[in-house]
Structures are given as C-alpha cells and as structure tokens.
VOPAGU-2260 file (C-alpha; in pm, 1 decimal, decimal comma):
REM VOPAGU-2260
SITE   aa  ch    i         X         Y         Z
SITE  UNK   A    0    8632,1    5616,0   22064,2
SITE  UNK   A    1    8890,4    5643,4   21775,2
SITE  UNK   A    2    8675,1    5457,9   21547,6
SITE  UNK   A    3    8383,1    5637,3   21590,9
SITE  UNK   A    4    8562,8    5979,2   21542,2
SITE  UNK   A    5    8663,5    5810,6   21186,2
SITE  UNK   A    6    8322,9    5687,3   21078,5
SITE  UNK   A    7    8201,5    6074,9   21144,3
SITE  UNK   A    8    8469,7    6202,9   20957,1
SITE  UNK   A    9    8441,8    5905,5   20700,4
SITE  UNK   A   10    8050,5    6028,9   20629,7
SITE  UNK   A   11    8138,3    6386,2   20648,7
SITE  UNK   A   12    8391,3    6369,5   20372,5
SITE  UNK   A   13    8086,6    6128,8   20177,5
SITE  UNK   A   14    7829,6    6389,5   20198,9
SITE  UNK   A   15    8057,5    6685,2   20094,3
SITE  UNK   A   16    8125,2    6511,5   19808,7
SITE  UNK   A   17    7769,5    6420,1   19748,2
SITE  UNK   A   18    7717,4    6738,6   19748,8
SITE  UNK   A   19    7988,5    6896,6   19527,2
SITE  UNK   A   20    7827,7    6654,3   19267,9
SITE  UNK   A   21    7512,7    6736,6   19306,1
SITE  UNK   A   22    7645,5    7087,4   19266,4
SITE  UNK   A   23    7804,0    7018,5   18926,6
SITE  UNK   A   24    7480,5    6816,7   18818,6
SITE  UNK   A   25    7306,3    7093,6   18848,1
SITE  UNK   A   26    7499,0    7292,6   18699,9
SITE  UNK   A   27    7495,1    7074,8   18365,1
SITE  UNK   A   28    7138,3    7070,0   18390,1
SITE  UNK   A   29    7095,2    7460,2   18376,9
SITE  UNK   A   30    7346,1    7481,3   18103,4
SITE  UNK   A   31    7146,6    7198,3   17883,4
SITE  UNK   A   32    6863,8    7415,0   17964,1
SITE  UNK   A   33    7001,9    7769,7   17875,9
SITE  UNK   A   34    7136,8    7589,1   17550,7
SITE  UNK   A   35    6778,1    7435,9   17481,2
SITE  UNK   A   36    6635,8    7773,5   17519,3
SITE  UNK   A   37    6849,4    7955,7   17309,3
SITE  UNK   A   38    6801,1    7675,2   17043,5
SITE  UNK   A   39    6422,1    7671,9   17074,6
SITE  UNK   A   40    6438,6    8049,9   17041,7
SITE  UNK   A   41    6594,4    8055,1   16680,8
SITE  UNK   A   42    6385,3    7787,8   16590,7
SITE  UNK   A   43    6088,3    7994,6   16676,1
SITE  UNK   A   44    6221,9    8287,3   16410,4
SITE  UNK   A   45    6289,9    8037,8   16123,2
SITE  UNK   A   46    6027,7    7854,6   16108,8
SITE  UNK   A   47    5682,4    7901,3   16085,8
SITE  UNK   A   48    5422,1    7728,7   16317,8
SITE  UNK   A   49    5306,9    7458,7   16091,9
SITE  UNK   A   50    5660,9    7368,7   16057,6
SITE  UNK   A   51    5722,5    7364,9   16411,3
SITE  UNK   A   52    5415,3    7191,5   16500,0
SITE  UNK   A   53    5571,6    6923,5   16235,8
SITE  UNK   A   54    5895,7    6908,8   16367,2
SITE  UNK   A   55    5768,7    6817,3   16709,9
SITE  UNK   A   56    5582,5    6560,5   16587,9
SITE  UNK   A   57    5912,2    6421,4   16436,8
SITE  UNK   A   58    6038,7    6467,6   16739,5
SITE  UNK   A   59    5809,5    6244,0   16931,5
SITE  UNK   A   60    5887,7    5981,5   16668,3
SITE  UNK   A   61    6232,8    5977,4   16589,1
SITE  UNK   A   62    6387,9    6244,4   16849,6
SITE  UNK   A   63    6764,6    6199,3   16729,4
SITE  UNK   A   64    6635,9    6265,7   16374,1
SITE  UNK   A   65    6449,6    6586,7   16449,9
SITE  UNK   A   66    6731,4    6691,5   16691,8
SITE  UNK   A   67    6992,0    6674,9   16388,5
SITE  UNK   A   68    6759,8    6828,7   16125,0
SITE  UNK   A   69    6718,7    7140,6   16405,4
SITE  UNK   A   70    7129,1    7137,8   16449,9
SITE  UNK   A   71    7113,0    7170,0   16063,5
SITE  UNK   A   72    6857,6    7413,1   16074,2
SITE  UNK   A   73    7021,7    7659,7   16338,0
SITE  UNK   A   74    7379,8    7641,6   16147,4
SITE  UNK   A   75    7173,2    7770,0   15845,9
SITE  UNK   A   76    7053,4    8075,4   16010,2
SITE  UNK   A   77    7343,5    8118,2   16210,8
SITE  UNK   A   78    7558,8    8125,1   15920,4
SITE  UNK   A   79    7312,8    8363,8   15724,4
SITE  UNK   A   80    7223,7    8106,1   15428,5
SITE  UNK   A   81    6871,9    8135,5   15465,4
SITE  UNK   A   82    6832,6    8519,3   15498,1
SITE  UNK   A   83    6557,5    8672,1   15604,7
SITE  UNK   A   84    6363,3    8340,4   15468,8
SITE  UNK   A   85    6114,2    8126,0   15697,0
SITE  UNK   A   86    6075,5    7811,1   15669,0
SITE  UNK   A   87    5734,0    7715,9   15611,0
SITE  UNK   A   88    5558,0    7382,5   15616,3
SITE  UNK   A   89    5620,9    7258,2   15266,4
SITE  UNK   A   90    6015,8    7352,8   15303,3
SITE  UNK   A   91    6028,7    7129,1   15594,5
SITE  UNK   A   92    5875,2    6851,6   15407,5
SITE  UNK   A   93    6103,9    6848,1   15147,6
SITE  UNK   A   94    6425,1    6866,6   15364,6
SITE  UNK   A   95    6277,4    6580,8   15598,2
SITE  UNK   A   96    6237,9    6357,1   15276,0
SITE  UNK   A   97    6597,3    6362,8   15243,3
SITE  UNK   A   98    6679,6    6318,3   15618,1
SITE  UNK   A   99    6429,4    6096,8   15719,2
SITE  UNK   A  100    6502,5    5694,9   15595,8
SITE  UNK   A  101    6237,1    5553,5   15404,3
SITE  UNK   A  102    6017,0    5269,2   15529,7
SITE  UNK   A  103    6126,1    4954,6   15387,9
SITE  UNK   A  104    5904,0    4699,0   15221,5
SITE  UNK   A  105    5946,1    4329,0   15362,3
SITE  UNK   A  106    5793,8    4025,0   15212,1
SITE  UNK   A  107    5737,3    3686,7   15324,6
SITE  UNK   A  108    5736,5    3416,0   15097,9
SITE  UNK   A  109    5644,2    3111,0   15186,0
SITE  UNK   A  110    5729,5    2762,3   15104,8
C-alpha cells in the first residue's frame, strides 16, 4: 500500500508542475503578443500602406531581415527622428537597399 500512496503523490507533484509551466508558457505567449501589438501599432502610424504591404512581403521572405528593419524603424519614431514624417513606399525602398544583401552572381566554368 506504501508504494501506491507514493506513485499518487509522485504524479500529483508531476502534474502541478505541468501545470505551473504551462502557466508561465502562457504567460510568455501573452506578453510576445501584447509586445507584437504594440509594435504593429506604431508601425501602422509610420508607415504608409504601400510600405507596409512591402514590408510584409519582406517578411514572408526573409522574416529576421524585416523584423530588424521594423526594430530600426520603431527606435526612429520612438526617439522622435522622424517627426511627424511617414514613411512611404519609396522611403522603404531605399532603406531596404541598404539592409537587404544583394543577390550574388555565380558562374560555372567548365573545363
């Protein structure tokens, strides 16, 4: 009888703490997801929509590119360099030719 009293507390003790995880887990996830808000929200007021349509396509492509170039863009407004200043389509362009590596050429030669 002993060992079975053990084994119940054993699995108590495992689901509390499965729990308590999940707990914090979730918590991280509603954080990530205030933070992406709040990020998504100033993006909305600095750029305009062709240059957020643009920057989602980057995003599809190269997501840790477009994720830095949006970090860039947010400690712009939040540190009042750009003003009152959108960001409009050909802005965006210009900034993600400096960011964005260029495609390298590769030939074959053969022998």
């Amino acid at each position: 009888m002993g060992d079975d009293e053990e084994l119940e507390e054993l699995r108590r003790r495992k689901l509390q703490e499965l729990s308590v995880q999940q707990e914090q887990a979730s918590e991280v996830r509603d954080r990530q997801a205030a933070l992406d808000s709040q990020r998504q929200a100033i993006l909305r007021g600095i750029l305009s929509p062709e240059a957020r349509e643009r920057l989602g396509r980057l995003k599809t492509a190269y997501p840790q590119i477009a994720s830095s170039v949006e970090s860039q863009l947010i400690m712009l407004a939040q540190s009042g360099r750009l003003g009152n200043q959108r960001i409009d389509d050909d802005t965006l362009r210009q900034i993600l030719e400096k960011v964005v590596p260029q495609k390298r050429e590769i030939t074959i030669q053969r022998r």
